[in-house]
Phi, psi and omega in degrees: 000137173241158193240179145308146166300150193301294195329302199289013182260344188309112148276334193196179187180147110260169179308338203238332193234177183206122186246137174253178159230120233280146159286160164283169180081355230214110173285156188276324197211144166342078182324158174277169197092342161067076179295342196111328220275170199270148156207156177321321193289305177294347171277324154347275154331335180276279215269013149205141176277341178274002174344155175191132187260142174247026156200184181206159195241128176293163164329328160276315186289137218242175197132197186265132189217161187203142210208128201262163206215000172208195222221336173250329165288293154355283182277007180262310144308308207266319176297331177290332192261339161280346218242356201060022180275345179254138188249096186292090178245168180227161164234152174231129173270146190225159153273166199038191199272128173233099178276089197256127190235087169097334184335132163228139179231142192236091169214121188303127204249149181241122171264078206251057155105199188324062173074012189247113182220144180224162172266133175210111157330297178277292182240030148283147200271173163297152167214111190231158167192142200258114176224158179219170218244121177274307236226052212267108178255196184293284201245025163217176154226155182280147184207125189256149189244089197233127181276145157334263184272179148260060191267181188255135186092327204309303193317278246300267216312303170308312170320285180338268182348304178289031198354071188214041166332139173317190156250131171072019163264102196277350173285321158316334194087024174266107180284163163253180199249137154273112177333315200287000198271335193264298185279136157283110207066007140000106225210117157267120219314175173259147202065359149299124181298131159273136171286136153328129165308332156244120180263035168194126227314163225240074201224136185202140174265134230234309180232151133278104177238139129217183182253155181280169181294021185249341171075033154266138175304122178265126190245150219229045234252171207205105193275153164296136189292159151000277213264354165277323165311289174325327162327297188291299170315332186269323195274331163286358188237336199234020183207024181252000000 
């Protein structure tokens, strides 16, 4: 995959932080097994050298991400996050019409390891998050997401619960959208595959607030890549 240059992922930049706004595809941290492979953090490092990413976006999902430039900024973000003081939301496209007003669900998620995360009740940690319905079409919705806690999963695994799966997340049951699913007469040359409008769940961390060490609010907004605007831009013109 080539990605953008690191400079044009910047949304925001001060002495201590640096917020990108992360592409899809694109890891936050080293996968384990260490493949080698480009993630945010070694690009980071090319462009300040004390980097340090203070949280993380799964690989697909795209967004706001914040990245520390010291060793005091680093723990000053990891106490905000522990602490629930930074205030997140995403947007998702989900399936059907789903009327969430306020919805908050509280279930606990268990991480028993290789990316394998279930609501488990008896030995899961909390996990809450709060959703509401931006958006309404024929047979999806916009669904903005604010997470609580910070667990691996969380939105994807809560929605799932609300039997409202991301669109194109298949570890959840979540399909993805075909134009033609969408469009009326819709029509593919013959022997053409149709590709998904997205090739990959429909997740974006979208606003941010914390604070820089001056204890000023840093505020965040993370515009949509590419292939989630089309998304939207297509569900506005052939499905609303």
């Amino acid at each position: 995959m080539k990605f953008p240059n690191f400079k044009d992922l910047i949304l925001f930049e001060d002495n201590d932080f640096i917020v990108i706004n992360k592409p899809p595809f694109l890891a936050s941290l080293d996968e384990r097994g260490g493949s080698g492979e480009t993630n945010v953090l070694r690009l980071a490092k090319q462009y300040s050298d004390d980097a340090q990413v203070c949280h993380r976006l799964d690989k697909e999902t795209s967004g706001a991400l914040i990245i520390a430039k010291n060793p005091e900024g680093y723990r000053h973000a990891s106490m905000q996050f522990e602490r629930r003081k930074v205030n997140k939301t995403y947007h998702a496209v989900v399936d059907g019409h789903v009327i969430f007003d306020d919805l908050t669900v509280d279930l606990p998620i268990l991480n028993d390891g290789n990316k394998n995360v279930t609501i488990d009740r008896a030995e899961g940690k909390r996990a809450e998050t709060i959703f509401n319905s931006l958006k309404y079409y024929k047979h999806y919705t916009l669904v903005e997401c604010k997470p609580i806690t910070g667990r691996m999963h969380q939105i994807r695994i809560h929605l799932a619960t609300q039997r409202a799966a991301i669109v194109g997340d298949d570890m959840y049951k979540g399909k993805p959208v075909f134009l033609s699913s969408i469009k009326r007469g819709y029509k593919l040359t013959k022997g053409e595959e149709e590709q998904p409008i997205m090739k990959r769940f429909a997740l974006h961390a979208r606003h941010l607030v914390f604070k820089g060490l001056n204890d000023q609010d840093i505020v965040i907004d993370a515009p949509y890549p590419k292939d989630f605007a089309t998304l939207i831009k297509l569900l506005d013109k052939f499905d609303a």
